[in-house]
C-alpha positions in Angstrom: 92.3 278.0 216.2 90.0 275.7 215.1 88.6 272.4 215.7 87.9 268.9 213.7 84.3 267.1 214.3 83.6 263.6 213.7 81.8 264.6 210.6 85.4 266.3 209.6 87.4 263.3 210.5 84.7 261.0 208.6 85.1 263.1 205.6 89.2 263.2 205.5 89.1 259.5 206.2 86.5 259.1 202.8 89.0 261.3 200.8 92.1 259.4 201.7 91.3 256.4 201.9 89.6 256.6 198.9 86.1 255.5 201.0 82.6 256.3 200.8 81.6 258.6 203.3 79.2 255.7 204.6 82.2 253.6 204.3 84.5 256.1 206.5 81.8 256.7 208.8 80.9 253.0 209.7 84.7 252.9 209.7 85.0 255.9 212.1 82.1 254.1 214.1 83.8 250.9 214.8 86.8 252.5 215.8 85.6 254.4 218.7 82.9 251.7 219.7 85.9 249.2 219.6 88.1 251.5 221.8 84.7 252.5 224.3 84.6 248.5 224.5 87.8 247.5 225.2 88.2 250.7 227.8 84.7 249.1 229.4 86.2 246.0 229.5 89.1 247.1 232.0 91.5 246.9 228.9 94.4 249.7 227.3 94.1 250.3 224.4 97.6 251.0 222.7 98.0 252.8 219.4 101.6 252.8 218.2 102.9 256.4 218.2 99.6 257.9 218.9 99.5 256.8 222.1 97.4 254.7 225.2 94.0 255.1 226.2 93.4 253.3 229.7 90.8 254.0 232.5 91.1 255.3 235.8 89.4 255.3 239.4 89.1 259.6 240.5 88.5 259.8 244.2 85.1 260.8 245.0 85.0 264.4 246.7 82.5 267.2 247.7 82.0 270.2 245.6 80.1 273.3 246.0 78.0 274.1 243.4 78.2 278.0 242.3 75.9 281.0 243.1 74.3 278.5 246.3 75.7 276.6 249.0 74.6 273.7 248.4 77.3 270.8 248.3 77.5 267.9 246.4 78.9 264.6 247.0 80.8 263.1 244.1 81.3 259.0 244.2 84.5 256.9 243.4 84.4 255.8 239.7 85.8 255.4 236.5 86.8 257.9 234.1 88.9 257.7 230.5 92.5 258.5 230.4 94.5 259.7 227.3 98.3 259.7 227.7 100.0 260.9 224.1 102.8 258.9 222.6 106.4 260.0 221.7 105.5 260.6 217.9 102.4 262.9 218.5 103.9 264.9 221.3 106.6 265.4 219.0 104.3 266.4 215.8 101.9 268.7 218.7 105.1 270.7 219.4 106.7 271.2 216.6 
């Protein structure tokens, strides 16, 4: 099992969208800035059959940090959330 870096996806998106690797990575760049924005913003971002990232409050909680016993106090606050549309869950299990 392998795994795709943003150098990979940079250089698939130069290949078929016929792009300069500059062009695919600036490209790439404003994509995920866009989507970190719009998340920061309070906002969903919906991508049509890929699916919706949103953000989230997690409850803060104590933890105990291993090998000590020391405990930790973790704070309310806000985390990204991925939830996969119909199309990718369907191409993911396939």
């Amino acid at each position: 099992m392998g795994r795709i870096t943003k150098k990979d996806l940079v250089e698939q998106v130069a290949r078929k969208a016929h792009l300069t690797k500059r062009g695919a990575s600036e490209a790439v760049d404003v994509f995920l800035n866009e989507v970190g924005r719009s998340l920061s913003k309070g906002d969903e971002v919906l991508l049509s059959g890929f699916g919706t990232f949103r953000r989230i409050w997690m409850e803060g909680k104590v933890v105990k940090i291993p090998n000590s016993e020391q405990t930790v106090s973790i704070k309310r606050h806000r985390v990204p959330k991925f939830t996969a549309g119909k199309k990718l869950r369907r191409q993911v299990t396939r």
